[in-house]
KOLTORFI-508138 format. One record per atom (N, C-alpha, C): atom name; z, x, y. Coordinates in pm, 1 decimal, always signed. Example, Ala and Ser with C-alpha at 12.3 -4.5 7.8 and 13.67 -1.06 7.14 Angstrom:
BEGIN
{atom=N z=+780.0 x=+1319.0 y=-569.0}
{atom=CA z=+780.0 x=+1230.0 y=-450.0}
{atom=C z=+780.0 x=+1320.0 y=-330.0}
{atom=N z=+708.0 x=+1285.0 y=-225.0}
{atom=CA z=+714.0 x=+1367.0 y=-106.0}
{atom=C z=+787.0 x=+1290.0 y=+3.0}
***
This chain:
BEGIN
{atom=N z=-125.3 x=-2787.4 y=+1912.8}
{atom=CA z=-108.7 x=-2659.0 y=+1848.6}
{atom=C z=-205.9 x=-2649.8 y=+1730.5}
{atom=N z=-241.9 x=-2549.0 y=+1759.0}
{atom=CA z=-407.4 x=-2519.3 y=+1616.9}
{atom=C z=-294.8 x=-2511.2 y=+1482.4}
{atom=N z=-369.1 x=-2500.4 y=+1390.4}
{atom=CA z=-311.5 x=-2431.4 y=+1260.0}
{atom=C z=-315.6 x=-2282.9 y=+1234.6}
{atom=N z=-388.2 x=-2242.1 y=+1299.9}
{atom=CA z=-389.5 x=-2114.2 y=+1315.9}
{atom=C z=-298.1 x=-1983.8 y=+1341.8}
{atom=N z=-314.1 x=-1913.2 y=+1253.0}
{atom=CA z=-185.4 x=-1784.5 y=+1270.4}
{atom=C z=-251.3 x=-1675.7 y=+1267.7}
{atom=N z=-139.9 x=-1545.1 y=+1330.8}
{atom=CA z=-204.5 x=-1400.3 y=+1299.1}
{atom=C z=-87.7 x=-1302.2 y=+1238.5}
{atom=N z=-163.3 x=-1251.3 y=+1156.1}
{atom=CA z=-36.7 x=-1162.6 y=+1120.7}
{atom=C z=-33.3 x=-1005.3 y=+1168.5}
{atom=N z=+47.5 x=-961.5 y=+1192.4}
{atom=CA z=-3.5 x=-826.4 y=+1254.9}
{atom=C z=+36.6 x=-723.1 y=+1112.3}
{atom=N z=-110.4 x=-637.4 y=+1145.6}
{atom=CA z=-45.4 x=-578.6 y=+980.8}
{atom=C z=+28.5 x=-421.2 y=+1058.6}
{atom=N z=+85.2 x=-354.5 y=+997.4}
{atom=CA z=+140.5 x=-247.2 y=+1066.8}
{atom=C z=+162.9 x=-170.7 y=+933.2}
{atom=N z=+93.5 x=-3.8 y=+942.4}
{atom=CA z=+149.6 x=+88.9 y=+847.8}
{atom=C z=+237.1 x=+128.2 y=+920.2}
{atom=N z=+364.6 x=+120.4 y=+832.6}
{atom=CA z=+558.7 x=+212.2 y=+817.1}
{atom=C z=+565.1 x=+290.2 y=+701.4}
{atom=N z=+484.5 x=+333.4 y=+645.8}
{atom=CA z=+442.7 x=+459.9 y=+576.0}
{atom=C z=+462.5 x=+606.5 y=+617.4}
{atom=N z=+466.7 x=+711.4 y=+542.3}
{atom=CA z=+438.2 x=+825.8 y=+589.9}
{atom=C z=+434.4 x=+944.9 y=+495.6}
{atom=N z=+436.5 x=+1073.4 y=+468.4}
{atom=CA z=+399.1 x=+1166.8 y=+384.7}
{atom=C z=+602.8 x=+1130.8 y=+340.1}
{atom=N z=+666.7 x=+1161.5 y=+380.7}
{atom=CA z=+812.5 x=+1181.5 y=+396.8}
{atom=C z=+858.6 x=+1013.9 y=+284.8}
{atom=N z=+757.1 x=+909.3 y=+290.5}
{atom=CA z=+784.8 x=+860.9 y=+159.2}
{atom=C z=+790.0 x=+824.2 y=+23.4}
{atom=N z=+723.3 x=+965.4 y=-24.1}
{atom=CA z=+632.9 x=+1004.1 y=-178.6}
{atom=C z=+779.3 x=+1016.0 y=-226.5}
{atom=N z=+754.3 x=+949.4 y=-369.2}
{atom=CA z=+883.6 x=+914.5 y=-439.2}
{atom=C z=+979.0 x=+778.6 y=-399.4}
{atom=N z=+854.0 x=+657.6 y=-312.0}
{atom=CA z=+943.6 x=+564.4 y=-321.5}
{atom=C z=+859.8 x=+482.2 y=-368.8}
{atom=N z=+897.7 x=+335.7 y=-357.5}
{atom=CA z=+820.9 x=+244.4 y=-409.0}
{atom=C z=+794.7 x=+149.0 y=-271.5}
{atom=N z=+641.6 x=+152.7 y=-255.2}
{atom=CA z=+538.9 x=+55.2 y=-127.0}
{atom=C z=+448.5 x=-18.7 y=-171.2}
{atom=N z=+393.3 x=-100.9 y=-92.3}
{atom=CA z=+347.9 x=-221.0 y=-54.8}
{atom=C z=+231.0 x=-143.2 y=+4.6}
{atom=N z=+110.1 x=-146.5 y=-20.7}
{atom=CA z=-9.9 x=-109.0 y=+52.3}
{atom=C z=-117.6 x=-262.2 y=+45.5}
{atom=N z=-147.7 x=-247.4 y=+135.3}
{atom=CA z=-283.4 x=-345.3 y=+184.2}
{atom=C z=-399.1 x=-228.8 y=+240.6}
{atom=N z=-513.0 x=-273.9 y=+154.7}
{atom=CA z=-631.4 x=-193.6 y=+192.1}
{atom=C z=-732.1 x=-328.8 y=+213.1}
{atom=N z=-834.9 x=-236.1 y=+237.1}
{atom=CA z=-990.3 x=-349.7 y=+307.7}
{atom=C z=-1091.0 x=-282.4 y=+227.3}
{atom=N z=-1082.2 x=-368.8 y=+124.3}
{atom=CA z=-1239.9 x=-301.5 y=+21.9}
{atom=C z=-1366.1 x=-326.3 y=+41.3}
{atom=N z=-1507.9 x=-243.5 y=+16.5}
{atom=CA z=-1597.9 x=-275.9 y=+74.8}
{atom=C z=-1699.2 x=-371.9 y=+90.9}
{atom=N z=-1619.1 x=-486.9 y=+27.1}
{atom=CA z=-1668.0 x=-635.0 y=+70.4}
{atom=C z=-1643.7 x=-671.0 y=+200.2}
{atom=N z=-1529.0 x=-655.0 y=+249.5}
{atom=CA z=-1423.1 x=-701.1 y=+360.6}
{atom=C z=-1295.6 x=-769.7 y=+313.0}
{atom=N z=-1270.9 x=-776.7 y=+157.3}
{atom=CA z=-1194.8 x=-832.2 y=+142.6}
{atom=C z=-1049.5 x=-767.2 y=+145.7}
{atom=N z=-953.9 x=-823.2 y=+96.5}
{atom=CA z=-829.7 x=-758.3 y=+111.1}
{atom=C z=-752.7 x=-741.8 y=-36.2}
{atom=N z=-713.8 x=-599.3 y=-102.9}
{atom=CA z=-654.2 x=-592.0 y=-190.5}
{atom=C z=-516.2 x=-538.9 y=-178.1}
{atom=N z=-409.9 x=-617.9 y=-246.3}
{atom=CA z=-282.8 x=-466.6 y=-218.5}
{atom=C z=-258.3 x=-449.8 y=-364.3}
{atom=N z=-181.1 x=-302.4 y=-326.2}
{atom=CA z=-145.2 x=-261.4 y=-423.9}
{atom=C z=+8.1 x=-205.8 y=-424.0}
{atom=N z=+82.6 x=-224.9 y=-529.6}
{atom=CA z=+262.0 x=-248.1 y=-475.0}
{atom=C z=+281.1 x=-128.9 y=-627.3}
{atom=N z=+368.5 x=-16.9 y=-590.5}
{atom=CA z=+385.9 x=+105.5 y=-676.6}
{atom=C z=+488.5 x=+190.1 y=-599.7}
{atom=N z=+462.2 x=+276.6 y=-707.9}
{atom=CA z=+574.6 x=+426.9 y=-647.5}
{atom=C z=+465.2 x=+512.0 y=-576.5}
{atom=N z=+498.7 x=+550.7 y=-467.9}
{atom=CA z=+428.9 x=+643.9 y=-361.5}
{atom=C z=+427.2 x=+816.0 y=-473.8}
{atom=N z=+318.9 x=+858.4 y=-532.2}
{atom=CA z=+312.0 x=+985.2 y=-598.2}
{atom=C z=+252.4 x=+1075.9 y=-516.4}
{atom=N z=+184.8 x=+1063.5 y=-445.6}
{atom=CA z=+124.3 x=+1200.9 y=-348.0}
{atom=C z=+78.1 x=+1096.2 y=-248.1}
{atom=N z=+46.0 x=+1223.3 y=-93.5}
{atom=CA z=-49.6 x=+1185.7 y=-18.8}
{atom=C z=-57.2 x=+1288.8 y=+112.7}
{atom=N z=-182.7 x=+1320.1 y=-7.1}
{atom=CA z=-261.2 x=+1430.9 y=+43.1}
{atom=C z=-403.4 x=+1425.6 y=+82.6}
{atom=N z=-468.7 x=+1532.3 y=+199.2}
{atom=CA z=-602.3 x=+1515.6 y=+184.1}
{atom=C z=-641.2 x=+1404.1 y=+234.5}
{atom=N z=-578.3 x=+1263.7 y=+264.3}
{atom=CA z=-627.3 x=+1138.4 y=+337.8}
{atom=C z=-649.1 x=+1062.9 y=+211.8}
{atom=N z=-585.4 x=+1120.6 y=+72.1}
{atom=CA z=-557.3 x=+981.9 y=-16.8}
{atom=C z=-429.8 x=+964.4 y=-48.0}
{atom=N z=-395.4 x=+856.8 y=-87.3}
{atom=CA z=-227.4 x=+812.3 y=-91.1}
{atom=C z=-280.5 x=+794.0 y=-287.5}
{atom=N z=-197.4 x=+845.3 y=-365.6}
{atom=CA z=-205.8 x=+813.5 y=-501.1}
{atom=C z=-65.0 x=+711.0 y=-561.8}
{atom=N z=-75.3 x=+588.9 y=-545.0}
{atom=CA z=+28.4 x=+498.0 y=-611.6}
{atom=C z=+53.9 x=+460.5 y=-763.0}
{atom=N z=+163.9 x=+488.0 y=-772.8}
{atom=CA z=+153.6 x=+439.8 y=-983.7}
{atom=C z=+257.6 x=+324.5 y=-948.1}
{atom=N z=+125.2 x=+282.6 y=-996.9}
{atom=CA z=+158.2 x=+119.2 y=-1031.5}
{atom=C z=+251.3 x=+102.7 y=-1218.2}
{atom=N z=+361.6 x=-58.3 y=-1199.6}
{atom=CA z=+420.5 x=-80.1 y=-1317.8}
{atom=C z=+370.8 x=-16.4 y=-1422.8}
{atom=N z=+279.8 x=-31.2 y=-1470.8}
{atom=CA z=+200.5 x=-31.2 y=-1561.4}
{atom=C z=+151.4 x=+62.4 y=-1621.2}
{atom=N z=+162.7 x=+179.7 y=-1499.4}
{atom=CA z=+99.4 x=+319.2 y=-1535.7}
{atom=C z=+2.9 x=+364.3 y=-1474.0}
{atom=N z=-73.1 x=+268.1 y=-1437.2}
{atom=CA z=-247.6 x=+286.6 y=-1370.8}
{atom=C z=-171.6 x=+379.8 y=-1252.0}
{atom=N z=-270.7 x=+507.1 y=-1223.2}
{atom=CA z=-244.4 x=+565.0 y=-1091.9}
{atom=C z=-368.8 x=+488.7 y=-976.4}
{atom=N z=-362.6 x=+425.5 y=-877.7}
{atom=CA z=-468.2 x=+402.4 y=-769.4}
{atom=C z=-464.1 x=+488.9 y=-676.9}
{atom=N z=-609.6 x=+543.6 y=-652.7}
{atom=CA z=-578.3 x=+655.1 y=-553.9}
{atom=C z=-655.1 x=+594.5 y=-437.6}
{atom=N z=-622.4 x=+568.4 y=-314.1}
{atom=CA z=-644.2 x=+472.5 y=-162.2}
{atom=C z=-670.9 x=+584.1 y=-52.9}
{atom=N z=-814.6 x=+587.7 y=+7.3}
{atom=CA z=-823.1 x=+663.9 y=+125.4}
{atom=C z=-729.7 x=+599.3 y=+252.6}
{atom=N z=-675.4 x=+675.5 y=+287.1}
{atom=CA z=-610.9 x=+649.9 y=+421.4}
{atom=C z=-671.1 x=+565.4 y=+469.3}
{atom=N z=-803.7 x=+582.7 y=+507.0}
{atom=CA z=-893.4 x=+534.5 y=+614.4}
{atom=C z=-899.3 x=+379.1 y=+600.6}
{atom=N z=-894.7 x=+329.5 y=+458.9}
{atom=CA z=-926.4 x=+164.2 y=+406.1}
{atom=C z=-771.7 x=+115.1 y=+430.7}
{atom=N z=-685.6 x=+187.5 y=+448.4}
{atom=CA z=-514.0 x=+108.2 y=+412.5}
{atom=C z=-538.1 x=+55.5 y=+573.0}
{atom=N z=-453.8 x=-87.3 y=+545.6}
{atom=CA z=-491.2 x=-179.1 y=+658.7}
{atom=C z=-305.8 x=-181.4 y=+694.6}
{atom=N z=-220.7 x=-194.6 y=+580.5}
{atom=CA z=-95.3 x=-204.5 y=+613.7}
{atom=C z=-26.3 x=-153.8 y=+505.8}
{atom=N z=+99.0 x=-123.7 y=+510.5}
{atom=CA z=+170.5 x=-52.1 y=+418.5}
{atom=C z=+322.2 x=-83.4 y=+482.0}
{atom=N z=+460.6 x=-73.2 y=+373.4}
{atom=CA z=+582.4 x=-68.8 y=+409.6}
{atom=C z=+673.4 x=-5.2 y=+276.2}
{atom=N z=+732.5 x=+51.5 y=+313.0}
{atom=CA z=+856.7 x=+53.9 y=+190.4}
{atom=C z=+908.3 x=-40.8 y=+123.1}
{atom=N z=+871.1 x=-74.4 y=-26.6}
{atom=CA z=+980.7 x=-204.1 y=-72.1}
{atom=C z=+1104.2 x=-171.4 y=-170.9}
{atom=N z=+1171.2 x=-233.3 y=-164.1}
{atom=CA z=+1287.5 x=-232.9 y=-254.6}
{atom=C z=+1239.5 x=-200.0 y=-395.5}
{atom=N z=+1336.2 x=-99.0 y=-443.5}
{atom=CA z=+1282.3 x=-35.8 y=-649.4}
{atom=C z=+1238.0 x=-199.8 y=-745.1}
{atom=N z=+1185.3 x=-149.3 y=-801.5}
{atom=CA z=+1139.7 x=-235.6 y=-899.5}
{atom=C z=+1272.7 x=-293.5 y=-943.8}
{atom=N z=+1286.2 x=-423.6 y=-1045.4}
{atom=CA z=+1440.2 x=-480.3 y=-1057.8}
{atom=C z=+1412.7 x=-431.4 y=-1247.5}
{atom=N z=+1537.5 x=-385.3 y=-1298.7}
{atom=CA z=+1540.9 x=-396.2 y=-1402.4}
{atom=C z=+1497.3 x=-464.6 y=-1519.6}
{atom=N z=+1454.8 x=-430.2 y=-1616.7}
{atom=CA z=+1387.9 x=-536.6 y=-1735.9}
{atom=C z=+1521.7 x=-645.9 y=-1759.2}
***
């Protein structure tokens, strides 16, 4: 048996979940892989706009998101 694995990435996203908090994986134009984990604020036009903890809004073309899911609310301070 190799060491080798695959993961299958799958967007479970959709317009119907603005106002929650997701998990996005995009493919930036290195090839590398960034995610970004926030509250879903719009997604419109073929960009998804996430606000992250912190405040930062990231705004993600559709086209680069490699995977995405709904996660559980942030946990209390």
């Amino acid at each position: 048996m190799s060491g080798r694995f695959a993961a299958r990435l799958v967007v479970s996203i959709s317009g119907a979940d603005v106002g929650r908090r997701i998990s996005l994986r995009r493919r930036l134009p290195t090839g590398e892989y960034s995610d970004v984990v926030g509250v879903l604020e719009s997604w419109a036009d073929g960009i998804l706009a996430v606000r992250r903890r912190n405040g930062e809004l990231v705004e993600v073309p559709e086209r680069i998101m490699v995977a995405a899911k709904v996660v559980p609310p942030q946990p209390p301070p």
